[in-house]
C-alpha positions, 0 to 999 in steps of 0.5 A: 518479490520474495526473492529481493529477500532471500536471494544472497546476490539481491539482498546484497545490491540494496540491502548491504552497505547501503548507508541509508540503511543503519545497522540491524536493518537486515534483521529489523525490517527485512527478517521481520518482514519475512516472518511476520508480513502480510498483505493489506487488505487493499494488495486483493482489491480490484482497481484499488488504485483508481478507488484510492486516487477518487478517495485522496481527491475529496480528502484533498479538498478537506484538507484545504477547507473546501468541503466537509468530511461529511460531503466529501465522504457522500460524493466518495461513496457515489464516485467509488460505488461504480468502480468496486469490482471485487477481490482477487482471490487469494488462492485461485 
């Protein structure tokens, strides 16, 4: 996606001119993005999208009273532990 960032012509269809975009964007976000942007760490985790949305579910009912940080972390852990299948290697 570096390109979306560097490519002149596709900077230009999002980032310029853009009224959501106040003035020193370019250099605020995307030139700091460039220079200094690194991966989280859930960008290398194997089916990180499934673990997240187990994860969100018990905080939901937290949230809403129905459980506590302690139980819902206790039934994440056993709902999570099967779905850990690893890492994507940064350098394959």
């Amino acid at each position: 996606m570096t390109k979306w960032y560097t490519d002149p012509s596709l900077v230009a269809k999002w980032a310029e001119n853009n009224p959501a975009h106040p003035a020193g964007f370019k250099d605020a976000m995307m030139n700091n993005l460039l220079k200094n942007g690194v991966p989280s760490g859930p960008y290398y985790m194997k089916n990180f999208s499934k673990i997240n949305a187990i994860t969100f579910s018990e905080i939901d009912a937290v949230m809403l009273g129905k459980k506590t940080a302690a139980e819902a972390m206790k039934e994440v852990e056993a709902k999570v532990q099967p779905e850990i299948q690893g890492r994507y290697d940064v350098n394959p």
